[in-house]
VOKESE-865166 format. One line per 10 residues: for each residue z, y, x of N, C-alpha, C, O. Coordinates in pm, 1 decimal. Each point is the difference from the previous one (the first is absolute). Layout:
<pts>
Z:Y:X:Z:Y:X:Z:Y:X:Z:Y:X ~ ... $
</pts>
This chain:
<pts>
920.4:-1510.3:517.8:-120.3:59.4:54.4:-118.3:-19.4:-95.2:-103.7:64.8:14.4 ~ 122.3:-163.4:-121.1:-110.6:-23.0:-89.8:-45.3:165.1:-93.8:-105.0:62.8:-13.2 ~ 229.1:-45.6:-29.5:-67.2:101.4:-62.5:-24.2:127.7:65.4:-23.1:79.3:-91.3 ~ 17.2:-24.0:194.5:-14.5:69.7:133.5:-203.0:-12.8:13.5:-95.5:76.9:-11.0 ~ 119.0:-222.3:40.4:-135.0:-43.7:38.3:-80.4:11.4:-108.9:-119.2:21.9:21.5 ~ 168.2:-34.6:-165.8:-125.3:28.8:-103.6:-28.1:169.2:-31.0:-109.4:56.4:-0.7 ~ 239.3:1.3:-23.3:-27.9:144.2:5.6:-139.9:21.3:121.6:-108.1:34.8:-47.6 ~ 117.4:-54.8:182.6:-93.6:49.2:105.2:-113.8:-70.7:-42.9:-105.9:27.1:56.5 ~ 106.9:-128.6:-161.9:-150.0:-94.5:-4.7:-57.5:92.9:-112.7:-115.9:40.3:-8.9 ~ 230.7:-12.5:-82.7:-73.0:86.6:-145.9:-55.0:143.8:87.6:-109.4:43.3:-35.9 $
171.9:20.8:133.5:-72.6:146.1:68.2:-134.0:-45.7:97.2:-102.3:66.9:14.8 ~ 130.4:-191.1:43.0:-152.4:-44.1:2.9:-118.3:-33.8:-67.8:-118.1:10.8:33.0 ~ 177.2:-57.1:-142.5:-94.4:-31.2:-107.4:-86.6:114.0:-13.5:-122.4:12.1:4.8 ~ 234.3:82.8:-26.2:-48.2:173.3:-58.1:-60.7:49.8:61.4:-85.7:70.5:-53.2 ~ 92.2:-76.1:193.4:-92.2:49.3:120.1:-171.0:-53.4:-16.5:-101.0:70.4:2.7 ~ 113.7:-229.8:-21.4:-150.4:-71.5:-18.4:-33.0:52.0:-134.0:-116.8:-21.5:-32.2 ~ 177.0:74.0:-40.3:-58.0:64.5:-119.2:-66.9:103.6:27.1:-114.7:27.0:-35.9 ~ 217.7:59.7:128.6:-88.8:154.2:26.0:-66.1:-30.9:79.8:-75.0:96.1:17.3 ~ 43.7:-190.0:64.9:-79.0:-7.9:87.6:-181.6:-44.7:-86.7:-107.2:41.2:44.4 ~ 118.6:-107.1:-136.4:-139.1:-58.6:-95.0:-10.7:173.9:-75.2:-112.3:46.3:-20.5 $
200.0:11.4:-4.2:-79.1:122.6:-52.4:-51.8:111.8:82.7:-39.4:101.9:-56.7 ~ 35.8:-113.2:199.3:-35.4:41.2:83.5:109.2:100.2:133.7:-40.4:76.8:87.4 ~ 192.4:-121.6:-122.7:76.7:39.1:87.4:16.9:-31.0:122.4:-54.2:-110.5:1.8 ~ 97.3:132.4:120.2:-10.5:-21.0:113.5:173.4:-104.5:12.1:114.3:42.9:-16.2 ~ -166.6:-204.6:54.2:155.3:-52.5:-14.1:29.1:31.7:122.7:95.9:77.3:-0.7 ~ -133.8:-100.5:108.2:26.8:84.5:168.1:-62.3:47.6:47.5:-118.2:8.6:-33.5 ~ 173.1:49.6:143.5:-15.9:137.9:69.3:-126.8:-41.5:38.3:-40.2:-115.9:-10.6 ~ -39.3:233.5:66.4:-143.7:-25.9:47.5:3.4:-20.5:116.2:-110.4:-15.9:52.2 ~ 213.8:8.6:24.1:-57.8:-62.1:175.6:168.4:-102.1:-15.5:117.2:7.7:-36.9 ~ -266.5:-139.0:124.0:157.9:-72.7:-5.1:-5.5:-12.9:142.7:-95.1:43.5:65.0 $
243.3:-130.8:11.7:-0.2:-8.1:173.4:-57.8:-154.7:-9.5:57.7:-84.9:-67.8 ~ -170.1:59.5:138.2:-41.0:-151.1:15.2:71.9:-75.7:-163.1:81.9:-91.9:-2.4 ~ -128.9:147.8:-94.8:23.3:-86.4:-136.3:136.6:0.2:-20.0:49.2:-39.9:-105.6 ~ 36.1:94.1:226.2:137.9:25.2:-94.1:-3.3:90.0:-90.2:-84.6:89.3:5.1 ~ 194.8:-98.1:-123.5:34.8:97.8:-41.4:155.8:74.4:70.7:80.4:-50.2:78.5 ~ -81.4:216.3:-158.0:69.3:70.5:87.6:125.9:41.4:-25.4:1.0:73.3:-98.9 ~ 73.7:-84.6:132.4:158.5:25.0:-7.8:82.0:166.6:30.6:24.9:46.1:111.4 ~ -2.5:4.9:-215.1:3.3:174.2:51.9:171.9:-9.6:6.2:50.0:-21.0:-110.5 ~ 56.8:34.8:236.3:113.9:-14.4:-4.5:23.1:140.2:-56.9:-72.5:95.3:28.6 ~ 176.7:-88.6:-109.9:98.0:127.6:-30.4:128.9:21.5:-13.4:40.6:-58.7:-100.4 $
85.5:145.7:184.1:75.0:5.8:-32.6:107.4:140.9:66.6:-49.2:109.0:-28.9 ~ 142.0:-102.3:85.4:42.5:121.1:-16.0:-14.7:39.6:188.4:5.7:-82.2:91.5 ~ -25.1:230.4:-80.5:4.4:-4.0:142.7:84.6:118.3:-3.2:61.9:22.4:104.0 ~ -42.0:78.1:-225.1:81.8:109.4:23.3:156.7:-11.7:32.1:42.4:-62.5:-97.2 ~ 51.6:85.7:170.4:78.7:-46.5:-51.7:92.9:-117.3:89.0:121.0:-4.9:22.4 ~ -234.6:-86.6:17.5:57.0:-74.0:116.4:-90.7:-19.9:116.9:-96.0:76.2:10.7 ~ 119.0:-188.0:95.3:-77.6:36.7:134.7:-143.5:-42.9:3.3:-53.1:-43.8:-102.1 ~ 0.7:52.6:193.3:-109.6:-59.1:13.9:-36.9:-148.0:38.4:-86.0:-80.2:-36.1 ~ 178.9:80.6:116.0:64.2:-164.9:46.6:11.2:-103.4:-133.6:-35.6:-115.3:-24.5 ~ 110.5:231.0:-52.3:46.7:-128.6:-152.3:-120.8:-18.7:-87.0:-30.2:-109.6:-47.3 $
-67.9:268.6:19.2:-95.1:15.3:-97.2:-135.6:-120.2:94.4:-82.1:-67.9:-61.7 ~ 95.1:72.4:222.3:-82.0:-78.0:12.1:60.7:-144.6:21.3:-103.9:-65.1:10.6 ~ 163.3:13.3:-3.1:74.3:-166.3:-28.5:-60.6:-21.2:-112.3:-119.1:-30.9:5.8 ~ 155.1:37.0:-77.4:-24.4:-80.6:-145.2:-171.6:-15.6:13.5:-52.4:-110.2:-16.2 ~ -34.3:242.0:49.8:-80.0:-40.1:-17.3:-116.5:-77.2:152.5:-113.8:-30.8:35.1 ~ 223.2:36.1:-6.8:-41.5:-108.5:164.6:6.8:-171.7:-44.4:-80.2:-91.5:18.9 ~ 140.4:93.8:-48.9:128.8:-160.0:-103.6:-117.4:-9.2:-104.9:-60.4:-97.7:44.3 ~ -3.7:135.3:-146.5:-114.3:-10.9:-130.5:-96.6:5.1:90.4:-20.1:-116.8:33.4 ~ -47.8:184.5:22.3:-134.1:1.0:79.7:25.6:-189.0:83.0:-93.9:-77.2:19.5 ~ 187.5:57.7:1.7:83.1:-136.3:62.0:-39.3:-161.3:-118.2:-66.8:-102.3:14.2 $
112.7:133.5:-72.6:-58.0:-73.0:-148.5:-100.1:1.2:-75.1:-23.5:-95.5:-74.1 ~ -49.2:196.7:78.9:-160.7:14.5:-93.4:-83.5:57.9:117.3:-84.0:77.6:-45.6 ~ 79.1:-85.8:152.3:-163.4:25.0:93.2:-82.8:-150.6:-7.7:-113.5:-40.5:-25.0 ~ 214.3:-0.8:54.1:-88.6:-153.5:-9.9:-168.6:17.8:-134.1:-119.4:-16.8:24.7 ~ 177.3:48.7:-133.7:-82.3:-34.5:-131.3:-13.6:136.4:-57.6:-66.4:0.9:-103.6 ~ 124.6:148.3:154.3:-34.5:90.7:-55.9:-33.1:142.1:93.4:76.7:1.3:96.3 ~ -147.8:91.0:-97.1:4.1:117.3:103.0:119.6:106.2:-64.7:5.7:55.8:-109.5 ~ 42.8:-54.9:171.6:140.6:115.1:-4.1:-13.3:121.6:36.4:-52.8:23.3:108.8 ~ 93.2:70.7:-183.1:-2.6:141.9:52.0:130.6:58.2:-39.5:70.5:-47.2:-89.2 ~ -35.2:176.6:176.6:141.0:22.4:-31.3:-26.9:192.8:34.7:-87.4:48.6:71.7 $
208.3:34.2:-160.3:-67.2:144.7:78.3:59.6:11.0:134.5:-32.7:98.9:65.7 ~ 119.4:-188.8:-10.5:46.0:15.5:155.1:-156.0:-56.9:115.7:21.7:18.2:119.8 ~ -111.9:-58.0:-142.2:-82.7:-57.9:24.0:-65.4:70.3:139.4:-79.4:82.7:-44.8 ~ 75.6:-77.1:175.1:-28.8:88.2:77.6:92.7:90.8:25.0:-44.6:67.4:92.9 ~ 171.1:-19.4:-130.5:120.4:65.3:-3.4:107.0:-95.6:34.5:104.3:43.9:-48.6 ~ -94.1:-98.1:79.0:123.8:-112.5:15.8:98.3:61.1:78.6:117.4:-22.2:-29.5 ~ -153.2:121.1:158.0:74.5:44.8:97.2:55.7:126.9:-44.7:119.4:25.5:-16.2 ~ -212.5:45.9:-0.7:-2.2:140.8:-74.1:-83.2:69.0:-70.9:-113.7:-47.1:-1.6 ~ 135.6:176.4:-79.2:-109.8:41.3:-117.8:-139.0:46.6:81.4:1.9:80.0:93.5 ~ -79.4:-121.2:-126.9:-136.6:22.7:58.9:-103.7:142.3:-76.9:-82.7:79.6:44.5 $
153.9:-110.4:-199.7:-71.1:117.6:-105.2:86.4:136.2:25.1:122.5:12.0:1.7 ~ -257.4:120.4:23.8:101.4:68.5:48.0:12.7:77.9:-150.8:84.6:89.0:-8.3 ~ -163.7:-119.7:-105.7:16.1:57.0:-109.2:13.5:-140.9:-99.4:-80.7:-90.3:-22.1 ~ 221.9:115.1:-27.2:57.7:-130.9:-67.9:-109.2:-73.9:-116.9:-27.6:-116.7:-27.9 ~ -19.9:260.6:-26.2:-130.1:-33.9:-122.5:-89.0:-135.3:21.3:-33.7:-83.1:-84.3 ~ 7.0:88.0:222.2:-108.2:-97.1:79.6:33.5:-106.5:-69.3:-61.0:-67.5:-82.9 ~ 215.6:59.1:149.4:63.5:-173.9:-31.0:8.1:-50.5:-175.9:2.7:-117.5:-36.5 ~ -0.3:227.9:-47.6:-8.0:-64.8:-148.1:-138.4:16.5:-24.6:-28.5:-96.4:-71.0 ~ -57.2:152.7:86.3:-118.2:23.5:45.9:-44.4:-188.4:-23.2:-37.7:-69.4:-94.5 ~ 78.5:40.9:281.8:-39.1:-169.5:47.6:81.6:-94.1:-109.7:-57.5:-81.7:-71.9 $
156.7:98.6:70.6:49.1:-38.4:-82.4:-43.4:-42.8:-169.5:9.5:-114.1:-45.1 ~ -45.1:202.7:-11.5:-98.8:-16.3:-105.2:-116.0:-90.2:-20.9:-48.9:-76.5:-83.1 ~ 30.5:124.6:200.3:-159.8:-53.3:3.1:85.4:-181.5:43.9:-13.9:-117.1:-35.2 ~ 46.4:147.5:70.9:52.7:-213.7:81.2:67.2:-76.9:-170.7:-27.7:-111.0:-45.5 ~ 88.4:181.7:5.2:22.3:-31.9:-151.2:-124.9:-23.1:-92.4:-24.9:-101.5:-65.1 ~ -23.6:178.4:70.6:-146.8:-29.5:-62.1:-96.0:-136.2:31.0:-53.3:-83.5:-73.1 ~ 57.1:97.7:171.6:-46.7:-95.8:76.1:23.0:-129.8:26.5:-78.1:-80.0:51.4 ~ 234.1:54.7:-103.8:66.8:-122.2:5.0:-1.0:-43.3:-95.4:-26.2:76.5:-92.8 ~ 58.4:-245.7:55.7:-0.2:-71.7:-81.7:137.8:-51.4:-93.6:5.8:-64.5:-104.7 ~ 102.3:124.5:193.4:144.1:39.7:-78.4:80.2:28.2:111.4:-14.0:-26.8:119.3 $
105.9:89.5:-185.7:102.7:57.8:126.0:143.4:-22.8:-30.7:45.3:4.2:-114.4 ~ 42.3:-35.0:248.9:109.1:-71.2:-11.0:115.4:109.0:68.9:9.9:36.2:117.2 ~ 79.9:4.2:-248.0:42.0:76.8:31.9:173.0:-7.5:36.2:67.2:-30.3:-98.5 ~ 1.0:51.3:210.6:129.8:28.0:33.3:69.6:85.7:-115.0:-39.9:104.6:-51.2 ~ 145.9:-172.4:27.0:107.1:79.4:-82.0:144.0:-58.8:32.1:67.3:-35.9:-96.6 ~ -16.8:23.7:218.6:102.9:-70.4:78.7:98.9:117.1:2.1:117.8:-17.5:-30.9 ~ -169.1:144.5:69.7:95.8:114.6:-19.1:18.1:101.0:-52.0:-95.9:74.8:-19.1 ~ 251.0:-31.9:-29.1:42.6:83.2:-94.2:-10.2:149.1:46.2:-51.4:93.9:-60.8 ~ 112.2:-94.8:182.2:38.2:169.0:39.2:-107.9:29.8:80.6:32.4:15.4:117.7 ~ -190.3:2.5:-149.8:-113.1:-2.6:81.1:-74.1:112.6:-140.4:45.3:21.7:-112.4 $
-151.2:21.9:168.1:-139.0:71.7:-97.5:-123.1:-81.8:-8.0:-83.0:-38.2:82.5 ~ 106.5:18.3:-264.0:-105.2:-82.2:-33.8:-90.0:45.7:-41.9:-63.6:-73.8:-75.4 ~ 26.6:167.9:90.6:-75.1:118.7:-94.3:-169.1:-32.4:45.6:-83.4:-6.2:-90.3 ~ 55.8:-6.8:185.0:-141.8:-64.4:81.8:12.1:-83.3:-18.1:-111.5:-46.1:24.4 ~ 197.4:-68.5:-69.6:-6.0:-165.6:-43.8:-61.5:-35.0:-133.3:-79.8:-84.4:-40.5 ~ 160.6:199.4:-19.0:21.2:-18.8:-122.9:-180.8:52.6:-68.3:-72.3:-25.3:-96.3 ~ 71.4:86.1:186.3:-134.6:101.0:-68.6:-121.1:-91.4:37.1:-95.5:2.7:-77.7 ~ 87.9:-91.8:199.0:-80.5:-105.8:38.2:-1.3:-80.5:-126.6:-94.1:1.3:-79.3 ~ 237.1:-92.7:60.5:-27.1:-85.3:-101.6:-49.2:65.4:-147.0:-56.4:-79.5:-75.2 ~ 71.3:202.4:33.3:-49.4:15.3:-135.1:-187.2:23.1:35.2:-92.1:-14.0:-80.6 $
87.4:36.4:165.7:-195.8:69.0:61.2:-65.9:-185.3:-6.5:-108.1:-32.0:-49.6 ~ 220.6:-75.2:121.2:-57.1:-85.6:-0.3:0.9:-98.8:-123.4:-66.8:-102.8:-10.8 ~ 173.6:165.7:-97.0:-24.0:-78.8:-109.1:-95.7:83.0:-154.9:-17.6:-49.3:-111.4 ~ -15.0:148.7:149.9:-111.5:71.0:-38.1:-125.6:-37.4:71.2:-98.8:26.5:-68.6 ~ 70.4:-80.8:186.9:-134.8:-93.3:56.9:24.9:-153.1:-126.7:-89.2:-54.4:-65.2 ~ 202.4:28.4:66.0:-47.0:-116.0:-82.4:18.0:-130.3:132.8:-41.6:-115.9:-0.1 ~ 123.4:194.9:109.5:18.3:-85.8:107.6:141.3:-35.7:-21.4:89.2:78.3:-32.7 ~ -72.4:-269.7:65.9:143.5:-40.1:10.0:125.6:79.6:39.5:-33.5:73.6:92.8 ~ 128.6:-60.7:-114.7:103.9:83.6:55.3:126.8:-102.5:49.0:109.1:21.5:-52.9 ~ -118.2:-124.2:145.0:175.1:-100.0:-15.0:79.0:106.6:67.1:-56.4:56.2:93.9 $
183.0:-16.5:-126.6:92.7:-14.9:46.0:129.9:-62.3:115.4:-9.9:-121.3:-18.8 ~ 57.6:129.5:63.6:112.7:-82.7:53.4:95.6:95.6:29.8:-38.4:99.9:60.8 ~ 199.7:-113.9:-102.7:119.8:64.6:17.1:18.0:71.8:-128.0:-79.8:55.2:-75.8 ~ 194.5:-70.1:74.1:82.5:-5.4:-135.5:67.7:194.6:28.1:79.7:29.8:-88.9 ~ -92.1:29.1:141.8:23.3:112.2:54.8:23.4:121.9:-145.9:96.7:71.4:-26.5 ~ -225.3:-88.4:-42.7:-15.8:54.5:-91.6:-56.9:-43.9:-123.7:-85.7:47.3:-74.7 ~ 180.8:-185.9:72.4:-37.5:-91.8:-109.5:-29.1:31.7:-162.1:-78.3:-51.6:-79.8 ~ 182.9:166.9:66.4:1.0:72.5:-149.0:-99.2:102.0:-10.0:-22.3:72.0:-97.3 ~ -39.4:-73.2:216.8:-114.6:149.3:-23.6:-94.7:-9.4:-135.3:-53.7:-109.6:-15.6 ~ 33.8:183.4:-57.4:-54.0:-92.0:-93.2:-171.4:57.8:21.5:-82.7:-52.1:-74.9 $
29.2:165.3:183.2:-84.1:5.0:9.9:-99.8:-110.7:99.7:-107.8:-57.9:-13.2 ~ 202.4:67.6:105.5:-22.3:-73.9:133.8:-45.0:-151.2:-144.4:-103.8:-38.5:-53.9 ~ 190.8:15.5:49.3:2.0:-164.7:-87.6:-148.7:-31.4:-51.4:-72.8:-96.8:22.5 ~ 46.6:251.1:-125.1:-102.9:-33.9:-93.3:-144.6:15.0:78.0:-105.8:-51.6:-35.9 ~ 125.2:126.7:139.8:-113.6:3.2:48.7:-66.9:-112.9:130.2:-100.3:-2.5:71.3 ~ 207.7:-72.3:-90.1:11.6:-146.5:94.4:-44.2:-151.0:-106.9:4.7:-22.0:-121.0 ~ -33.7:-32.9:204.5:-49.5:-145.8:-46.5:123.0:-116.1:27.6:24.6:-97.0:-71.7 ~ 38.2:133.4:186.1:53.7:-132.7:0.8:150.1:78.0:108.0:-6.9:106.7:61.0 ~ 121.8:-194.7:-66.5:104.4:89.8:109.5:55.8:-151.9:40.7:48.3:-86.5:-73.2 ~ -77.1:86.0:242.1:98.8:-129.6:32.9:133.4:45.7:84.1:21.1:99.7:69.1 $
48.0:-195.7:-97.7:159.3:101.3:108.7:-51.3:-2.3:147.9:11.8:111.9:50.0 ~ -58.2:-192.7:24.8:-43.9:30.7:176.2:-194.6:-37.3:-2.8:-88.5:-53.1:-67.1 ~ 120.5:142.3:219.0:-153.0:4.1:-3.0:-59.2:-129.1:45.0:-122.3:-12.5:6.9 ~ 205.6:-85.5:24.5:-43.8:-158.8:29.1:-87.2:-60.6:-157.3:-105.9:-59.4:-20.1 ~ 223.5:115.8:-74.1:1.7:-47.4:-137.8:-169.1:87.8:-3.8:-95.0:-75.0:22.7 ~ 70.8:182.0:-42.0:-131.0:87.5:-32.1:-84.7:-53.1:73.1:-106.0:-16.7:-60.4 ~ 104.4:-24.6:184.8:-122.4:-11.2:65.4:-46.7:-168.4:-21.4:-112.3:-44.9:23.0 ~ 221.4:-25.9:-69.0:-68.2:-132.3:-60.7:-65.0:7.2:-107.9:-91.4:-75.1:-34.1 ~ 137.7:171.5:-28.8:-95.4:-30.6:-142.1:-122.7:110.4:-11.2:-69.0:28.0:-98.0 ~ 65.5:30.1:245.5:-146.5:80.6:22.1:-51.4:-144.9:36.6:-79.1:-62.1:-71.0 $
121.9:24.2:166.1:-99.6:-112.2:18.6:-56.4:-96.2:-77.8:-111.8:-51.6:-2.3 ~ 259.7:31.1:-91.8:-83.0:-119.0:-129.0:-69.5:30.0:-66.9:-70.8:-89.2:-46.7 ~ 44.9:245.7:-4.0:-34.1:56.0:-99.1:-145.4:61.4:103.6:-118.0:-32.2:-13.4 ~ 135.8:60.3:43.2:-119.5:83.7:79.2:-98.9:-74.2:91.5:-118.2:34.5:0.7 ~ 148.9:-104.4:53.0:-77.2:-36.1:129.5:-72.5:-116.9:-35.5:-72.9:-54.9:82.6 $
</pts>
């Protein structure tokens, strides 16, 4: 984990750099001084039940020390947007807004295409990207445009906390 932990210290470093030349290191609204957690991962593909678990289970582990947002958020039961645009729309904007985002990659025969397009928008903010699930371990886009990949989301959400909070 040592060298894990210095890689994320050298992209912090880099952050307090851009931050003295006048970059923004976080988002402009924080929740009561947390910082914000943008979940991402696949909903095409499989249920709603499964796409919302995982992120029932992380909201479970980081509310304590971080505000969580997810695009099931107010939808949990059923789709609420009656024009899908809305939701990448909110979506966007909650990426922006967050302070890194932790993204599902647990499954193979699912559409990552809204996952995938989150994590490159959020590593063009210059916002953290961890990983967890080995799903699409060889991706070599997914990879490069990520900071860190742990195999379970127990493993990811500890080292949001060590690292973040």
């Amino acid at each position: 984990m040592g060298i894990v932990k210095d890689r994320l210290l050298n992209i912090i470093h880099g952050w307090f750099y851009l931050t003295m030349l006048g970059c923004t290191l976080y988002s402009d609204y924080m929740y009561d001084g947390y910082k914000t957690v943008f979940l991402s991962g696949p909903m095409r593909g499989i249920s709603r039940e499964e796409s919302l678990g995982w992120r029932v289970r992380a909201k479970g582990l980081l509310d304590k020390k971080f505000r969580v947002l997810h695009a099931l958020r107010g939808r949990e039961l059923f789709e609420t947007f009656s024009d899908p645009r809305t939701a990448v729309i909110r979506d966007l904007s909650d990426i922006k807004a967050s302070d890194l985002v932790l993204v599902n990659d647990t499954k193979v025969d699912c559409s990552m295409i809204g996952t995938s397009m989150e994590v490159f928008y959020a590593h063009s903010l210059n916002i953290p990207v961890i990983i967890f699930g080995l799903a699409h371990e060889k991706d070599y886009w997914l990879n490069y445009h990520s900071h860190f990949r742990a195999k379970t989301l127990e493993e990811a959400c500890d080292l949001i906390l060590e690292m973040f909070s």
